[in-house]
C-alpha positions as CSV (number, residue, x, y, z in Angstrom):
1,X,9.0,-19.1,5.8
2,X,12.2,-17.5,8.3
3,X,14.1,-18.2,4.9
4,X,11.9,-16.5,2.8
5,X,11.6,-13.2,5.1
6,X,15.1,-12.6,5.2
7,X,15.4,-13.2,1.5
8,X,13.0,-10.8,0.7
9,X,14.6,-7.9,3.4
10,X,18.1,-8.4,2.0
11,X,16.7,-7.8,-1.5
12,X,15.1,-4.6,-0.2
13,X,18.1,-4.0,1.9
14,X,19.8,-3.3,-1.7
15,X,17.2,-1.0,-2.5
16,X,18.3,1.8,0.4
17,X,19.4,3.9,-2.3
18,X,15.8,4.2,-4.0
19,X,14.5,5.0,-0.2
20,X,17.4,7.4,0.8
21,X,15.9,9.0,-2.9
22,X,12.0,8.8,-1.2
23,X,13.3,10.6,1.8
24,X,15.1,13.7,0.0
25,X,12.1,13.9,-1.9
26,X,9.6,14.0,0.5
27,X,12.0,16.3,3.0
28,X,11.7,18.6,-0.8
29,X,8.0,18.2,-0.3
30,X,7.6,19.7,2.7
31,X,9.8,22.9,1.9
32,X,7.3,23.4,-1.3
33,X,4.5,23.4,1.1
34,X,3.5,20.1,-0.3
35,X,0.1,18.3,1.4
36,X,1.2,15.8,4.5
37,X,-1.5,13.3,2.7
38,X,0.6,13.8,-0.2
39,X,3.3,12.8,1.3
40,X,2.4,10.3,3.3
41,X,0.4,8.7,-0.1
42,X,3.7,8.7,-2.1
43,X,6.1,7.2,0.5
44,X,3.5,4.4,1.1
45,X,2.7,3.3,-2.5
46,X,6.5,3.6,-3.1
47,X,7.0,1.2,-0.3
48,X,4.2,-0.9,-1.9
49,X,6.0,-1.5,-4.8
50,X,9.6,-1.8,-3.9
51,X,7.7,-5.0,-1.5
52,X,5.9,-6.7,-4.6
53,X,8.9,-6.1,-6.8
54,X,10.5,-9.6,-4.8
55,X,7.9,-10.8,-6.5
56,X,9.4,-10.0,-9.5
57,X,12.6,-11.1,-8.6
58,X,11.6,-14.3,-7.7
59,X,10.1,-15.3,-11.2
60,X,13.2,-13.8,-12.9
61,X,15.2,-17.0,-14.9
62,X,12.8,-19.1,-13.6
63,X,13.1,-18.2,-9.7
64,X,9.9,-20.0,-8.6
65,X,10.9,-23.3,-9.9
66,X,13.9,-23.1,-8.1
67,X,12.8,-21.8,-4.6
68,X,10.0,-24.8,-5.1
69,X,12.1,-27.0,-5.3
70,X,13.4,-26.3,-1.8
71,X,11.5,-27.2,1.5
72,X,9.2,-24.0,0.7
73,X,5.4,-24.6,0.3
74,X,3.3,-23.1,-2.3
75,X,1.1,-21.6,0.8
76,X,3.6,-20.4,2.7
77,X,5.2,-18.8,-0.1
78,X,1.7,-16.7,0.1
79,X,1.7,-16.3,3.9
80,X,5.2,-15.0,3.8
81,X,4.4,-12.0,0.8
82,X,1.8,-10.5,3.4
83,X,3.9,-11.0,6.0
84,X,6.5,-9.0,4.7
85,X,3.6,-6.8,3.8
86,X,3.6,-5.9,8.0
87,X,7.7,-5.0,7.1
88,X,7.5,-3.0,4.6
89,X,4.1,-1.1,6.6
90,X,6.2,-0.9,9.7
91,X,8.7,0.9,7.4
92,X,6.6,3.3,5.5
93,X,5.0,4.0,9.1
94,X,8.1,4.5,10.6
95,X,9.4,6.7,7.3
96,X,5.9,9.2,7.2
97,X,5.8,9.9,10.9
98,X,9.7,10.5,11.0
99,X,9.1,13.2,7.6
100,X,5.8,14.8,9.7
101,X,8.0,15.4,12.5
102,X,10.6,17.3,10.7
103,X,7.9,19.2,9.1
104,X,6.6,20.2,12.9
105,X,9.7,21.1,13.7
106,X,10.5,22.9,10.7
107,X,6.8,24.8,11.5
108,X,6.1,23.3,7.8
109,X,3.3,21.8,9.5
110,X,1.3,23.0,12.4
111,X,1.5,20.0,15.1
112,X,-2.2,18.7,14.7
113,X,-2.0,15.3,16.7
114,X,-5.6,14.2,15.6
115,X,-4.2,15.1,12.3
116,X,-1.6,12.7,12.6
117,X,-2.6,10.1,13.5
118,X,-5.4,9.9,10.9
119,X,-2.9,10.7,8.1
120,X,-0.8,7.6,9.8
121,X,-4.1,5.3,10.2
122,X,-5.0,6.2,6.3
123,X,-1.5,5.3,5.5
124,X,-1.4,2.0,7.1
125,X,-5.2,1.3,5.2
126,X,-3.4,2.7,1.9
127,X,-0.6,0.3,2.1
128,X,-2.8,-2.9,2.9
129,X,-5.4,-2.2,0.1
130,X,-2.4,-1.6,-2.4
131,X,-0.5,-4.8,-0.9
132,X,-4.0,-6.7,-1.5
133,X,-4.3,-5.4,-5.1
134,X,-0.7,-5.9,-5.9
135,X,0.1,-9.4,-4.7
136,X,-2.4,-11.7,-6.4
137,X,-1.8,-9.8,-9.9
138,X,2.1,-10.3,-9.5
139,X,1.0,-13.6,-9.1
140,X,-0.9,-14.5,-11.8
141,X,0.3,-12.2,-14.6
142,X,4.0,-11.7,-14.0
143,X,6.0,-8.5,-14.2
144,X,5.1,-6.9,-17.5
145,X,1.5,-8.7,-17.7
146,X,0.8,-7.5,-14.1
147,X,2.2,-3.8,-15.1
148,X,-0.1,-3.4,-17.5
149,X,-3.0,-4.8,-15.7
150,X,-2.4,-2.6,-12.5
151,X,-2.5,0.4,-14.9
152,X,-5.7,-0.5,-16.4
153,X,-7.1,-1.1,-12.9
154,X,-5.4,2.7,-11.6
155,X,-7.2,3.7,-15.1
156,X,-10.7,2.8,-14.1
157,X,-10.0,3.4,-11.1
158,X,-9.1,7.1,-11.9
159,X,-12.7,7.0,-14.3
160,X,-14.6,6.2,-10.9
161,X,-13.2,9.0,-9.3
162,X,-13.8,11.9,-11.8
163,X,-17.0,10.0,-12.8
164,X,-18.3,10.8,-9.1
165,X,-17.0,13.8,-8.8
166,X,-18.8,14.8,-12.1
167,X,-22.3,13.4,-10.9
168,X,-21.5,15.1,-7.4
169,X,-21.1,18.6,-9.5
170,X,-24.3,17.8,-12.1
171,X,-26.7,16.7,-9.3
172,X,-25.0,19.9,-6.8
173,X,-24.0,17.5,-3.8
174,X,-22.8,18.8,-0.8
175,X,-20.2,16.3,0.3
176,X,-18.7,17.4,3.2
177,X,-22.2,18.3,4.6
178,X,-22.9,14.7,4.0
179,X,-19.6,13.1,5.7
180,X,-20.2,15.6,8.8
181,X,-23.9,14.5,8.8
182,X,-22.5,10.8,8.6
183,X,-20.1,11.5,11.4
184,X,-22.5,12.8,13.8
185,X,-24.7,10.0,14.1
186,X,-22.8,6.6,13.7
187,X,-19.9,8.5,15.0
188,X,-16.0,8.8,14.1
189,X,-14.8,5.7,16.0
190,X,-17.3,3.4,14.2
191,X,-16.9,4.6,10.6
192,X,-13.3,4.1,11.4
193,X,-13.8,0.8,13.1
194,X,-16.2,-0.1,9.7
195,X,-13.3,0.8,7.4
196,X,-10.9,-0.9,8.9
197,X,-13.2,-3.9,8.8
198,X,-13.7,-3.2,5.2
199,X,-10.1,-3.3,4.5
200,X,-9.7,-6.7,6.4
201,X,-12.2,-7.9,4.5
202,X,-10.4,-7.0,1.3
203,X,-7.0,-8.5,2.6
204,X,-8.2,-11.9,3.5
205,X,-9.8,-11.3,-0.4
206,X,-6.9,-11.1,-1.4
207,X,-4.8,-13.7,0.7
208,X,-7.4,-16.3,-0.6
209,X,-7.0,-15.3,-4.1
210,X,-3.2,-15.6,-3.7
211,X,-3.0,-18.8,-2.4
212,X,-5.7,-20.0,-5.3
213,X,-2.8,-18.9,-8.2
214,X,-0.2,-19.9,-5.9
215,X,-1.7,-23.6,-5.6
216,X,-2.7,-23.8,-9.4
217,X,-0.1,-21.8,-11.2
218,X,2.8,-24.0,-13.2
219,X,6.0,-22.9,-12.5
């Protein structure tokens, strides 16, 4: 699995110039007056993807057949994509709070600590659920066949969304009443404590579903 890691960080060691590209953009962001959840969103997803694209890279010419045929399990060939998945988190992490800073000191953004740290907290939830939808569909489709199932996913995703927000505007729902109201009686540190649970939940989902194509999958 050690082999593995530092196979996949040299491949996104040769990506610095797309993250060099993520940092001038999001440094542009902030001098627009661009939203720090924004920001933070886009850094993270892009992270996402440049860490499933090894994926990718893997299958190329028939990649998987090779690195099989080395002392490299099918499992731990799993383990080690959501290991990296930590990496590339740590990165992104690393990457937002470094941009939020320069936007304090820049006085882009007023220094809101509680602010902060939720926009980091939602960040690190953002890239595990994208890591857990990402991973097992690289898996099992490949690079265009996963493309184009992601995009139907984002797609209906996307439907849920303005679906909602149509039935909150028909039916006249007061949704920040209702999120305050939530708040105040099971309280911020549970909800948060809930979601992060949730989003666990969703990981190991996805780890188990992983290591299913990974163990029946013909390579």
């Amino acid at each position: 699995m050690k082999g593995l890691l530092i196979k996949d960080l040299q491949l996104l060691k040769k990506q610095k110039i797309v993250l060099a590209f993520a940092a001038f953009l999001s440094v542009m962001f902030l001098f627009y007056g661009t939203g720090i959840q924004f920001i933070v969103c886009y850094i993270t997803i892009l992270f996402s993807f440049m860490s499933t694209t090894t994926i990718v890279y893997d299958q190329h010419s028939n990649g998987m057949g090779f690195l099989l045929t080395l002392p490299v399990s099918r499992s731990s060939y799993a383990w080690e994509k959501y290991l990296l998945m930590l990496f590339v988190m740590a990165g992104s992490l690393a990457i937002s709070f470094t941009v939020l800073l320069a936007g304090v000191c820049i006085k882009r953004i007023p220094f809101d600590g509680d602010l902060l740290l939720k926009v980091l907290l939602s960040s690190a939830l953002l890239s595990v659920l994208t890591h857990a939808l990402l991973i097992p569909l690289q898996l099992k489709f490949e690079a265009e066949k996963g493309r184009v199932v992601f995009m139907v996913i984002i797609g209906l995703v996307y439907a849920v969304i303005f679906g909602g927000r149509a039935l909150i505007l028909h039916f006249h729902i007061d949704v920040p009443a209702l999120f305050r109201s939530l708040v105040s009686r099971a309280g911020t540190t549970a909800l948060t404590l809930l979601l992060c649970l949730a989003v666990a939940g969703i990981l190991g989902i996805s780890f188990l579903v992983s290591l299913h194509v990974m163990k029946t999958k013909e390579y």
